[in-house]
C-alpha positions in Angstrom: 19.7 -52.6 -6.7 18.8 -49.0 -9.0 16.5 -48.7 -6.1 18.8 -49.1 -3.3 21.0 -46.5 -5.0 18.3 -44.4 -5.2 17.5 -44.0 -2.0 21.6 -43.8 -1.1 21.9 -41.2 -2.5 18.1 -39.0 -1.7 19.9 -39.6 2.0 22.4 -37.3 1.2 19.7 -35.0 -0.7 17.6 -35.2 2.5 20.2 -33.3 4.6 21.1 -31.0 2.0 18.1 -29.6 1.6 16.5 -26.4 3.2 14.1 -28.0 5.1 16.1 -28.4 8.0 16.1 -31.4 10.5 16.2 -28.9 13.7 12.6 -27.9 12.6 11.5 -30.7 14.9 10.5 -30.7 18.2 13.5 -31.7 20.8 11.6 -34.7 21.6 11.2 -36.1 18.0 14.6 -35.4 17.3 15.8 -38.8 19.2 12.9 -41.1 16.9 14.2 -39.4 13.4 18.0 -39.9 14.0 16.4 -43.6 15.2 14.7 -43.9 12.2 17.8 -43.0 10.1 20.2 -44.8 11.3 17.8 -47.7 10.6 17.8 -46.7 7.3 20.8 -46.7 6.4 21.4 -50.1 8.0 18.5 -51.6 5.7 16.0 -52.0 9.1 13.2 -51.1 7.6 10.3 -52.3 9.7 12.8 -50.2 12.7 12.9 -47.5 10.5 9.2 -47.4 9.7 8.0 -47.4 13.2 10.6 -44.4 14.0 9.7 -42.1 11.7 5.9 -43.3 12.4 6.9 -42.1 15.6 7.8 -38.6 15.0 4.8 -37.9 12.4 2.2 -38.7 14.7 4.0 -36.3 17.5 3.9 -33.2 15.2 6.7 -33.8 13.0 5.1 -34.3 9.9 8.0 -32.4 8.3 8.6 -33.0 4.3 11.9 -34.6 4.5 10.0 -37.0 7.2 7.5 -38.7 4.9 10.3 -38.3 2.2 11.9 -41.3 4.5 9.1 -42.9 5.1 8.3 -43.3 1.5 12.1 -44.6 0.9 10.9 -46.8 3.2 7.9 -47.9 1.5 9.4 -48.0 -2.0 12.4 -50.3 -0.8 9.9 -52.8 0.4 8.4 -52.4 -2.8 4.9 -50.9 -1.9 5.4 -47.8 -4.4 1.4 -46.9 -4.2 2.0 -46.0 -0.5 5.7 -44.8 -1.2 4.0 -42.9 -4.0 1.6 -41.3 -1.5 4.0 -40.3 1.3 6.5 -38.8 -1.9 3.2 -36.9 -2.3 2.8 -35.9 0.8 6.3 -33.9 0.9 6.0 -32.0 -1.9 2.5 -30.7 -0.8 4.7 -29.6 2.0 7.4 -28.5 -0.2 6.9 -27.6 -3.5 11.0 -26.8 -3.9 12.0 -30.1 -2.2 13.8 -32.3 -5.4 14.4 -36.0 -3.8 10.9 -36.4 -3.6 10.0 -35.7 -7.0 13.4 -38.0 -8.3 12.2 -41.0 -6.1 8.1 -40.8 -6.8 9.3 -40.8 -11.0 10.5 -44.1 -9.4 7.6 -44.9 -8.1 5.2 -43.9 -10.1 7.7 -46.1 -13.6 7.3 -49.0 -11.1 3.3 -48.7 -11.3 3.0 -47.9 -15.3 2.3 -44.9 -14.7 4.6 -43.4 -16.8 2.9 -39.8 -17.8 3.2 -39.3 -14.1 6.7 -40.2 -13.6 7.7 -37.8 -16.2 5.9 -34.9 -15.1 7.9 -35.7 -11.4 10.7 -36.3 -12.5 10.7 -32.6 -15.5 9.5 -31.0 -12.0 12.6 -32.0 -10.2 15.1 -31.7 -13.0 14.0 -27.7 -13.5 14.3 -27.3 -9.2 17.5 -29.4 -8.9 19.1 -28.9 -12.8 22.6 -29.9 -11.9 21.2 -32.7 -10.0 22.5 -36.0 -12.2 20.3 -38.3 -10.6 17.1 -36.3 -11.4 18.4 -36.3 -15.0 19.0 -40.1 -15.1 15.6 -41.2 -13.8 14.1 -38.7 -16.4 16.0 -40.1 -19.3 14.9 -43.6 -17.8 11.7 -42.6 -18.2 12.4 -41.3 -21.1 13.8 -44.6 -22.6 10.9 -46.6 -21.1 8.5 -44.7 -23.1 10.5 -45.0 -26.3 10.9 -41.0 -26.4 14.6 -41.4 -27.6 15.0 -37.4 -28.0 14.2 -36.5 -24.8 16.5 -39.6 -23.3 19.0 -38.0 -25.8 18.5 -34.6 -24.1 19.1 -35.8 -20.9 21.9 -38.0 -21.1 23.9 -34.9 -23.3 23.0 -33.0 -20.2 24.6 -35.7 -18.2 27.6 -35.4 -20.1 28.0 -31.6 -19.7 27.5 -32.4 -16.2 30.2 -35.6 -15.6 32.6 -36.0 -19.1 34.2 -39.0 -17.6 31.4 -40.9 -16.8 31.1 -43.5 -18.5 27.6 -44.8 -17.7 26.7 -41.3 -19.4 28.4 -42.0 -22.2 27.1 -45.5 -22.6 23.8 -44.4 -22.5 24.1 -41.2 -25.2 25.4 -43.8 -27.3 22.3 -46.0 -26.8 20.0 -43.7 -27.0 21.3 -42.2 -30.1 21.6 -46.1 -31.5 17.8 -46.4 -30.7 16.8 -42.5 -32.3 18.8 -43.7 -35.7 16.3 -47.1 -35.7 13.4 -44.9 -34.6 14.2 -42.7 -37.7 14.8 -45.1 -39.9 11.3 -47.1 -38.9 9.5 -43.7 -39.2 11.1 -43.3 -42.6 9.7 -47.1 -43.8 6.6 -46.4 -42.3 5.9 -43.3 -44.1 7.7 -44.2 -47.5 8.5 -47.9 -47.7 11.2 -48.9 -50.1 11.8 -45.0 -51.3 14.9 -43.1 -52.0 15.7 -41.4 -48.7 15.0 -44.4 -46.6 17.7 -46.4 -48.8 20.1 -43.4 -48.6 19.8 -43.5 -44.8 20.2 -47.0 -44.8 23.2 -46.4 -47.4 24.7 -43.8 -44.6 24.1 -46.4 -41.7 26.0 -49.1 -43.2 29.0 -46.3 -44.0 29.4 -46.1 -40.7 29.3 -49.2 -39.7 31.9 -49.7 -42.1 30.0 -52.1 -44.6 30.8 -50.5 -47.9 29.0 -53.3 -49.9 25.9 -52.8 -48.2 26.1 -49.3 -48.1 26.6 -49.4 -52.1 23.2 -51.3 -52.6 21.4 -48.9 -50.7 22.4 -46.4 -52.5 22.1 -48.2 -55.6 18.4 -48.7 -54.5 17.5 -44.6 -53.8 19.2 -44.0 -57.8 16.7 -46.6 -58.7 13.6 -45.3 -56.8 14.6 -41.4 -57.6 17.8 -40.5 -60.0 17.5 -36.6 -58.6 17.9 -36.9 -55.2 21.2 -34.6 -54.3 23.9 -36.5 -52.5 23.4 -40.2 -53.5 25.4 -40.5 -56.6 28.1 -38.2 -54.2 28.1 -41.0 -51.8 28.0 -44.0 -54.4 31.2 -41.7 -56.2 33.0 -41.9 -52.8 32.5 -45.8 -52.4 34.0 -46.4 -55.7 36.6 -44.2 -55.7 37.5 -46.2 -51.9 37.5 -49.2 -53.8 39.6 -47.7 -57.3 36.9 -48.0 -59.5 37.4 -45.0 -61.5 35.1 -45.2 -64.2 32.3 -45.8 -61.9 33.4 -43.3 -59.7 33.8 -40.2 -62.3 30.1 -41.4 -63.8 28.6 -41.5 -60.2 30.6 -37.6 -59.3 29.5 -36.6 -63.2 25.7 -37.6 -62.5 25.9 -35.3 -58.9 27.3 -32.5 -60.8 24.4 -32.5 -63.4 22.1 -32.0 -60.5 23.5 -30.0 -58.2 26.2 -28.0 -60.6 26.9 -25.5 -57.6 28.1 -28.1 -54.9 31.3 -27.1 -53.9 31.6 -30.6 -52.1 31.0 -32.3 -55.9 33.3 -30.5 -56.9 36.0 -31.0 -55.1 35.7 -34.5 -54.9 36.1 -34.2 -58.6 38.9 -32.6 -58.6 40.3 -35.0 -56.1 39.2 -38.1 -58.4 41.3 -37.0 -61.2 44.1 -36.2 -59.5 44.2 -39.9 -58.1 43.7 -41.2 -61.7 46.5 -38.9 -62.9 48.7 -40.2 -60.5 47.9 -44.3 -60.7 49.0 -46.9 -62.6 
């Protein structure tokens, strides 16, 4: 289906472009409407033997054995689609829906180094092109780059607020950047103080405040001077009206990081909630 509506839509890209269809001779003019008409109706072996048709009279043009690889691809023979893709941006360089359906190509085949480099070519041609930006941050998300799927899918947005398959996939991508961080973070210092208060930050948000308390429990335990920790352990307990637990956690920031106007103020903040409680 992501293929079919790929190729949809590099239709449209086909006649928009500047290669221009009355570049053909009169008599191959006939074949390529043939061919797609074909196309668009899903006759692909008709289709094939059109635009055949017109490259071996003379009309080799770009936007020619773009189709043909459309062709190719929907059958799912993306080494020859691959090569015909190829074969109209030798012819020319500026021509994007070539570039957008070889990344799919190219992802199809595991070649994935490749796919990126088409698809970064065709996104700097064609910027405001969405579907050049969401092959590349498919790419990007095959690969497990989650930054540059998190680049592309902002772009998206900028491009199309309401969409919501844009927003869906920022918020993925960002979901899988936080676990990416957070296995870097294990990986590098296993059981320490900042991967705790990340995890303590994670669960805030989530809205687990007992989970996010142990964490944070956990980075005091593994290093008592990190800034910000006893701030966020303060801030669970004063949530929950613990108050002693809360003026020892804001007291312990404070002895670290005396110039903190955010420690601060949550102090000031904690006792006015104690003044005015039972």
């Amino acid at each position: 289906m992501r293929e079919r509506t790929i190729a949809a839509v590099a239709l449209v890209l086909v006649l928009g472009t500047g290669a221009s269809a009355q570049e053909l001779p009169a008599g191959l003019r006939t074949s390529f409407d043939e061919g797609m008409e074909a196309l668009k109706a899903g006759n692909l072996d008709e289709a094939e033997s059109a635009f055949r048709t017109v490259v071996e009279g003379g009309g080799g043009l770009a936007y020619v054995h773009n189709n043909l690889g459309i062709v190719l691809q929907r059958r799912g023979q993306h080494q020859r689609a691959v090569a015909e893709f190829a074969q109209a941006v030798g012819l020319d360089p500026d021509y994007a829906a070539p570039r957008i359906l070889a990344g799919g190509s190219l992802l199809a085949l595991g070649r994935v180094a490749e796919a990126t480099a088409q698809l970064e070519a065709a996104v700097e041609i064609a910027p405001r092109e969405p579907l050049a930006r969401l092959q590349l941050a498919r790419v990007h998300e095959h690969a497990g780059d989650w930054i540059g799927a998190v680049e592309q899918y902002r772009a998206l947005k900028e491009l199309a607020p309401g969409e919501a398959e844009y927003m869906y996939g920022l918020g993925r991508a960002y979901l899988r950047l936080s676990e990416w961080c957070l296995s870097e973070l294990d990986a590098l210092d296993s059981g320490q103080a900042r991967l705790q208060q990340s995890l303590g930050h994670h669960y805030r948000v989530q809205g687990r405040p007992d989970l996010a308390l142990r964490a944070f429990e956990r980075a005091v335990e593994a290093d008592p001077t990190l800034p910000e920790v006893h701030l966020a352990l303060a801030q669970i307990h004063m949530e929950q009206k613990r108050w002693a637990e809360a003026r020892r956690a804001i007291e312990r920031e404070l002895a670290l990081v005396p110039e903190s106007a955010g420690a601060r103020a949550f102090a000031r903040q904690l006792q006015a909630l104690e003044a005015v409680t039972p």
